[in-house]
N, C-alpha and C positions, 0 to 999 in steps of 0.2 A: 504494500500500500504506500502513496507515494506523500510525504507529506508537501507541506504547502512550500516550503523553501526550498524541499529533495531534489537535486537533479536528475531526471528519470536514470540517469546511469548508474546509477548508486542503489536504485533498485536491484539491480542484477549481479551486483557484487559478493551478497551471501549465497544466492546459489550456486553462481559462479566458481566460487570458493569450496563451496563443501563438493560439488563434482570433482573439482582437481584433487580435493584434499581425500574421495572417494578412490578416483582413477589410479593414487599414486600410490593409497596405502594397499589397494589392489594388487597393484605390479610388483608389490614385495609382500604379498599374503607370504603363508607357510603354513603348512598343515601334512595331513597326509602327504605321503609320497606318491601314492597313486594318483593324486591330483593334482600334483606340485614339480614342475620341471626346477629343479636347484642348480643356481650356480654354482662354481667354484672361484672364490675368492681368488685375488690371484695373491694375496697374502697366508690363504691355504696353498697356492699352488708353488709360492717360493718353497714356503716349508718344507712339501712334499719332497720339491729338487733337493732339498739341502736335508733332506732327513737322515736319520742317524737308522740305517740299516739291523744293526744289532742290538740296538735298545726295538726296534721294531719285532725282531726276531723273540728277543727275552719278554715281550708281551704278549706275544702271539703265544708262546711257552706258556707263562703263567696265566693269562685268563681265557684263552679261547682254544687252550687244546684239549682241555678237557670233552669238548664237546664236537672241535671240528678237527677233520686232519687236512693238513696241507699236502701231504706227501704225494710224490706225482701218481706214484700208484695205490695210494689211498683210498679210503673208502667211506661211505657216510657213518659218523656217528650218531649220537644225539641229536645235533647239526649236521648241513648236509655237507660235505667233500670238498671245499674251497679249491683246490687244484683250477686255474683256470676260469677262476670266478671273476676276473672282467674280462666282460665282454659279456657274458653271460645274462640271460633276464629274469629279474627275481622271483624266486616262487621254479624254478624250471628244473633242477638239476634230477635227471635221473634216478630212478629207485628212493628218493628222499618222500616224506610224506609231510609235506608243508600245510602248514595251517589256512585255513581260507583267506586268512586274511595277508598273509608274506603270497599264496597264487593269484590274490588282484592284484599287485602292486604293479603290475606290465611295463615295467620300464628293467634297463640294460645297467646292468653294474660298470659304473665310471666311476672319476675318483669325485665328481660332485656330488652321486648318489649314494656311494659309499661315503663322505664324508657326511652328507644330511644322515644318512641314516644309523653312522655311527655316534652322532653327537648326541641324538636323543631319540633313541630307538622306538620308543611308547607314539611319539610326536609322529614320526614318520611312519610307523605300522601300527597303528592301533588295535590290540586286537593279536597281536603276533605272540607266539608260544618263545620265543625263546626269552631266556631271564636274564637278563644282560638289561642295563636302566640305558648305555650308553657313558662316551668318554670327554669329559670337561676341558680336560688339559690341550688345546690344540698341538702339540709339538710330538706328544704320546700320540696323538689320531693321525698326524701325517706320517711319526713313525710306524703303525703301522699298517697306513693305507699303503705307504712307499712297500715295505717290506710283502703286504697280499701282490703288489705288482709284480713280486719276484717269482710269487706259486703258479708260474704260466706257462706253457708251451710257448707264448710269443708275447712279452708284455707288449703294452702299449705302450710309445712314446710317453716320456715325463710328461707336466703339463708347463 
C-alpha cells in the first residue's frame, strides 16, 4: 500500500528483497543428498591435494575397518567393500544389502559427495543404517577422502 509521500518504487523493494533473499538462501539449501548436488570447496579440495596419506590410512584403520574392507580383493562386511568406491553410485555395490534409504541416494561417489556425506552422515542420509554420526575435523575428512582415493583400480585425478 502506497502511502501518500511513498515513491511507488519503494513499494516493490520488500518483495523484491525477500525473493532475492529466497533465490539465494535457495542456491545454498543442504539437506538430503539425494536432493542436494554439493560442492566441493576448493578449501576442501587444497586439503585433499595436501593430505596426509597415512594419518588417512591410520583412520581408515581405527574407525571404519571394522565394518568396511578396502582391500582390492575384499569383501562386504557390515558395510559394503569400498575397493573402488569412487566413481561408484551410492546404494549400488554388489551382494551389499543397503538400507532404503543409502538405494535412493542416486548420485556417484566424488570427493564433494563423499565429503557432504562424511561431514554429517544423518544430514545427508536420513534414514541410513550405518552408525557413524560423521567427521568434524576437516583435515581428518580430507585425510581420509585422499586416502579412499587410493582403494581404486584407477583413482580419479586430485581435485
Amino acid at each position: 500500500m502506497l502511502m501518500p509521500d511513498q515513491p511507488a518504487a519503494m513499494t516493490l523493494r520488500l518483495p523484491t528483497l525477500s525473493l532475492i533473499f529466497f533465490l539465494a538462501t535457495a542456491a545454498h539449501a543442504e539437506g538430503p543428498l539425494a536432493q542436494f548436488d554439493p560442492a566441493l570447496s576448493e578449501s576442501m579440495a587444497t586439503a585433499i591435494r595436501n593430505a596426509d596419506l597415512d594419518a588417512g590410512a591410520r583412520y581408515f584403520d581405527r574407525k571404519c575397518s571394522q565394518c568396511h574392507d578396502g582391500d582390492r580383493n575384499g569383501e562386504n562386511f557390515t558395510g559394503p567393500h569400498l575397493w573402488n568406491v569412487f566413481g561408484r553410485t551410492a546404494g549400488t555395490h554388489t551382494g551389499f544389502r543397503y538400507s532404503a534409504a543409502m538405494q535412493g541416494v542416486g548420485k556417484i561417489w566424488t570427493y564433494a559427495t563423499l565429503d557432504y556425506y562424511l561431514t554429517d552422515t544423518e544430514r545427508a542420509v536420513p534414514g541410513r543404517e550405518m552408525n557413524f554420526v560423521g567427521i568434524d575435523e576437516t583435515a581428518e575428512r580430507a585425510n581420509l577422502i585422499a586416502y579412499l582415493r587410493t582403494l581404486s583400480d584407477a583413482p580419479p585425478a586430485l581435485p
